[in-house]
N, C-alpha and C positions, 0 to 999 in steps of 0.2 A: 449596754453591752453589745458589741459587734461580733460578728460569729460570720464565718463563709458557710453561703448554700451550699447542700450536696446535689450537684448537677443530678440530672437526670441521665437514663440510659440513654435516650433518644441522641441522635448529634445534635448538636447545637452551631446554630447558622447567623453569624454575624456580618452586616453590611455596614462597610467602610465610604463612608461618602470621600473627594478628594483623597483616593488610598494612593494615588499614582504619585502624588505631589510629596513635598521633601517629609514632613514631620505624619504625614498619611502614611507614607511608605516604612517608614519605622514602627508604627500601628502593625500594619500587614507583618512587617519581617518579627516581629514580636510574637505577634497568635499564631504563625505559622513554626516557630522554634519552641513554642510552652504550654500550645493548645494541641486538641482534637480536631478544633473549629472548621467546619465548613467559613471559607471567607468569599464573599460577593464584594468587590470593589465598584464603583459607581464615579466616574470622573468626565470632566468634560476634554483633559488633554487639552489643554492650551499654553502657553509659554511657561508658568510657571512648575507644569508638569512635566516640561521636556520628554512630553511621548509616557512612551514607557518604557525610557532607559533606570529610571530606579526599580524599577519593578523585576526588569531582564535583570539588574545588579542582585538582586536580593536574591537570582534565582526561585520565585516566585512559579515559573509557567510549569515547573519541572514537577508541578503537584498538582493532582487532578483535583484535590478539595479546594483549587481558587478559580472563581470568576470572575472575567473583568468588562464590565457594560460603559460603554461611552455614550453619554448624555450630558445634556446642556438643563442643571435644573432651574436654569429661569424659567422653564416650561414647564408644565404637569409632566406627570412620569405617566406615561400613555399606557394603557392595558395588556396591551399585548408585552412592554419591558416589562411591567410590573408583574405578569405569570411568568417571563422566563427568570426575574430574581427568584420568585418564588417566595415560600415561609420564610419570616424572618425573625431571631429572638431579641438579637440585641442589634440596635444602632448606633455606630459613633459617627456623628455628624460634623464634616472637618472642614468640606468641600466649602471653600472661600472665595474671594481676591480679598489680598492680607496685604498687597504692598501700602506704604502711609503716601509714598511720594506722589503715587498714579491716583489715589483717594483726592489728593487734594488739587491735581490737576485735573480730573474730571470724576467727580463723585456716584454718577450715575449707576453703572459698572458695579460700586460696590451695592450699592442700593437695589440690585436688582441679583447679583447673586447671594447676597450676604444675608439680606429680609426678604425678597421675594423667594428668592432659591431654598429659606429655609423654610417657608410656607407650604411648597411642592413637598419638600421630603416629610415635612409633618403629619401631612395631608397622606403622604404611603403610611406613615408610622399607623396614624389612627385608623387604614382599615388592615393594617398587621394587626391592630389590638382588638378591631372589632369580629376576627378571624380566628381569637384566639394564641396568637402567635406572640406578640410582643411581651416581652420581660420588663425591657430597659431602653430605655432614648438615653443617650449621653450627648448634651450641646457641647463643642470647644469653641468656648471662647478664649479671652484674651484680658489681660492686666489694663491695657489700654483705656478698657471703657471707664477707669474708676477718674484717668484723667493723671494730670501729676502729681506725685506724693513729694511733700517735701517731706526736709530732711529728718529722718525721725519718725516717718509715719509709714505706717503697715496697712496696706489697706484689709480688711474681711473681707468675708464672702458679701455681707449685703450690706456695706458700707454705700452712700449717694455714690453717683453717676454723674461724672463731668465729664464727659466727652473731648478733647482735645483736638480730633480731627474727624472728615469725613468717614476712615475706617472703621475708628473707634465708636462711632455715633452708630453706626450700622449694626455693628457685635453687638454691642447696646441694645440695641434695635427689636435686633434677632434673639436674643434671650428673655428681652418680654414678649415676647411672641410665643415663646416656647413657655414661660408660665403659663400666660394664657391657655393654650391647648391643653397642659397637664390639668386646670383649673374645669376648664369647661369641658373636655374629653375623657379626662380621666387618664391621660397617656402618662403611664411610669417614664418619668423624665428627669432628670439630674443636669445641672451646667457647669461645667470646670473652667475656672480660668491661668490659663497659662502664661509664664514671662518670657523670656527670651530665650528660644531653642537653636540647638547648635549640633553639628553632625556630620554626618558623612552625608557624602551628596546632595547637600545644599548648593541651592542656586548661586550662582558666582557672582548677583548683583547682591548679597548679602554680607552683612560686616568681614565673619571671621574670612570668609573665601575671597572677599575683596582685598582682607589686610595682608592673606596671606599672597595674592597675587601682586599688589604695590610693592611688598617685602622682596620678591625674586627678581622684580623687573627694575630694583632699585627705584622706587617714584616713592612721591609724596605721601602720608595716610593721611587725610582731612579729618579730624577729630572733631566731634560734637560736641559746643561747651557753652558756655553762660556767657553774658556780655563780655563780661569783661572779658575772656577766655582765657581764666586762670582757676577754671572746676572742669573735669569732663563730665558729660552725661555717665549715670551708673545705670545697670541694670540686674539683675539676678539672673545666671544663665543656668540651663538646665538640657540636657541634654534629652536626645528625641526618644533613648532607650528609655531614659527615668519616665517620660512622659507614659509611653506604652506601659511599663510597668504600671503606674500609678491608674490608669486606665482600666487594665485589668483588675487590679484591686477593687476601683468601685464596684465594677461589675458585679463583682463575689459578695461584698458584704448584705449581712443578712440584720433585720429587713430593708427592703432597698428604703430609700429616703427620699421617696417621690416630693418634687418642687427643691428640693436643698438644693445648694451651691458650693461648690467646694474649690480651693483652689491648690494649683501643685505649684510649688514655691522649690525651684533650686536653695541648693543650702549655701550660698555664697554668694556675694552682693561685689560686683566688681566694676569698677569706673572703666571707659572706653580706651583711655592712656594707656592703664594698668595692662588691661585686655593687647593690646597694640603691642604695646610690650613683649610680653610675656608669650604673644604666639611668634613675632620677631625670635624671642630668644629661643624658645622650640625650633624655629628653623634654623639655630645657628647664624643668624644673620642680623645686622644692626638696623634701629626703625629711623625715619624719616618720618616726620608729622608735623603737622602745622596744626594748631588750636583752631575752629571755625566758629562763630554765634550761627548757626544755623535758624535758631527759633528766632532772632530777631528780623532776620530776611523773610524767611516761611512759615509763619505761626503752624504750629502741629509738629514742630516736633518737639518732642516734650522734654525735659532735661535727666527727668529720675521717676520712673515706675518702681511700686512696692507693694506686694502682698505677704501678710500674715499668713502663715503655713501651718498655723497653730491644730487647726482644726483637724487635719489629714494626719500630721503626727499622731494623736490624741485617740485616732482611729488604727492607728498599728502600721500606719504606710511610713517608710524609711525609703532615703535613694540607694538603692543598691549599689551604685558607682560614683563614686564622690567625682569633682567638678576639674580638678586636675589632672587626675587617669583619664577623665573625659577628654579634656581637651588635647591632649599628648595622645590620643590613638587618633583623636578627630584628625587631628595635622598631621601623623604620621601616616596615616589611611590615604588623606588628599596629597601630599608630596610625592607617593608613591605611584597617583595615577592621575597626575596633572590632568586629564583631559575634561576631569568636572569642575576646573579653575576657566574652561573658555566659555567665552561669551557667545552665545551662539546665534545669529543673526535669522 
């Protein structure tokens, strides 16, 4: 039986690794509309963060209960940042490089922020819990590491690990690392895996901002598909608010479920065509595409990621915002303020 804790009087002080970044920032703009929370953000700001124009969007600065520290945790988190975070109860650890393309063109990068980088924050976590501070570690990872599902298949939480690409080897990686530590440290830690997230203020090298960008400027959409390229790649999207939701929920349920895995499964499984489509026709405009075998030129990319969602239902979590409303504000939010459709050099 699942049951939410009754918080304590005290505040409660949550540090967001990667909060600046696109599906971080919807973390941040979530606790900050539902919580109490002291929020500490932890980011290194590099391209994929585009600064801290998400963070200015969400109107984030205009509250005195957010901090935001700029660090690179391929390095230890040095004493002097780690007393100006301060006590921390909860962890969501988000802070990545997540692109598949840049993995597979030089894998180091990811190896060094994805597995070494989640070493450093572990390594805060466990003298938060040896201080008495820590609650909760939440790892995010990714659908990716289970590898490609084919058709018909869902993966679990602790279904084998095929790795497909440098990325996905990493999140891999970094999740047994993170048993590990709960194993031999004791750190209250949990790993969710997430499928394909979509939103406002996503990065413009990303599908839905790319397709809506080809769509305005009348060009091509290059579609992801199978040899033959007569299937497109599918995927389950979900949007950044269900994620934060779903997030939050772990955090509550009582007793926590130290070492579990859980995964947050959008409710709706949609091929990349379909997707192309269907945000074409939200802008009122007709698509252009061309089918591409992508995975035959570049192995890693995968054709169909799938997880079973069974588990998190089963525990009382539902999406609040079903997958259509999502994506008709998503596109009406970005048409309305083209300037997070450009590429920024």
């Amino acid at each position: 039986m699942f049951s939410l804790r009754i918080k304590s009087q005290m505040k409660t002080r949550i540090l967001i690794t990667g909060g600046a970044g696109f599906a971080g920032s919807h973390v941040v703009n979530h606790f900050l509309k539902n919580t109490d929370y002291e929020i500490v953000v932890l980011d290194r700001l590099n391209y994929a963060s585009m600064g801290l124009d998400r963070l200015r969007d969400i109107d984030c600065f205009s509250e005195d209960r957010v901090k935001v520290f700029t660090a690179d945790i391929t390095k230890p988190i040095v004493d002097g940042l780690y007393q100006e975070i301060g006590p921390i109860n909860y962890i969501i650890h988000m802070a990545a490089e997540s692109h598949v393309d840049n993995s597979i063109t030089d894998p180091e990068p990811f190896v060094m922020s994805n597995v070494v980088g989640t070493m450093h924050v572990l390594n805060f976590a466990r003298r938060q819990k040896e201080e008495g501070n820590l609650n909760l570690f939440i790892y995010f990872s990714t659908d990716e590491v289970f590898g490609p599902a084919p058709e018909g298949v869902f993966y679990k939480e602790n279904d084998r690990y095929n790795s497909g690409n440098p990325y996905a080897a990493t999140k891999a990686g970094a999740e047994e690392l993170c048993i590990a530590y709960e194993n031999t440290y004791k750190i209250p830690l949990i790993v969710t895996h997430t499928m394909n997230i979509f939103g406002e203020r996503q990065h413009p090298e990303k599908f839905i901002p790319k397709v809506m960008r080809a769509v305005m400027n009348d060009e091509i959409v290059y579609i992801h598909s199978n040899k033959e390229k007569t299937e497109a790649g599918k995927r389950h999207w979900i949007h950044g608010r269900n994620v934060a939701h779903a997030l939050e929920f772990l955090l509550n349920i009582d007793p926590v479920h130290s070492g579990e895995k859980f995964n947050i499964v959008g409710e709706k499984e949609v091929d990349n065509l379909t997707m192309a489509l269907t945000i074409a026709g939200i802008m009122g405009k007709e698509l252009k595409y061309e089918m591409v075998d992508f995975h035959s030129s570049r192995p890693g990319h995968d054709l169909r990621y799938a997880l079973d969602g069974t588990k998190m239902r089963e525990m009382g979590w539902n999406i609040p915002v079903g997958f259509e409303e999502s994506l008709k504000k998503t596109i009406e939010w970005t048409l309305a303020r083209p300037e997070w459709l450009e590429i920024k050099k």
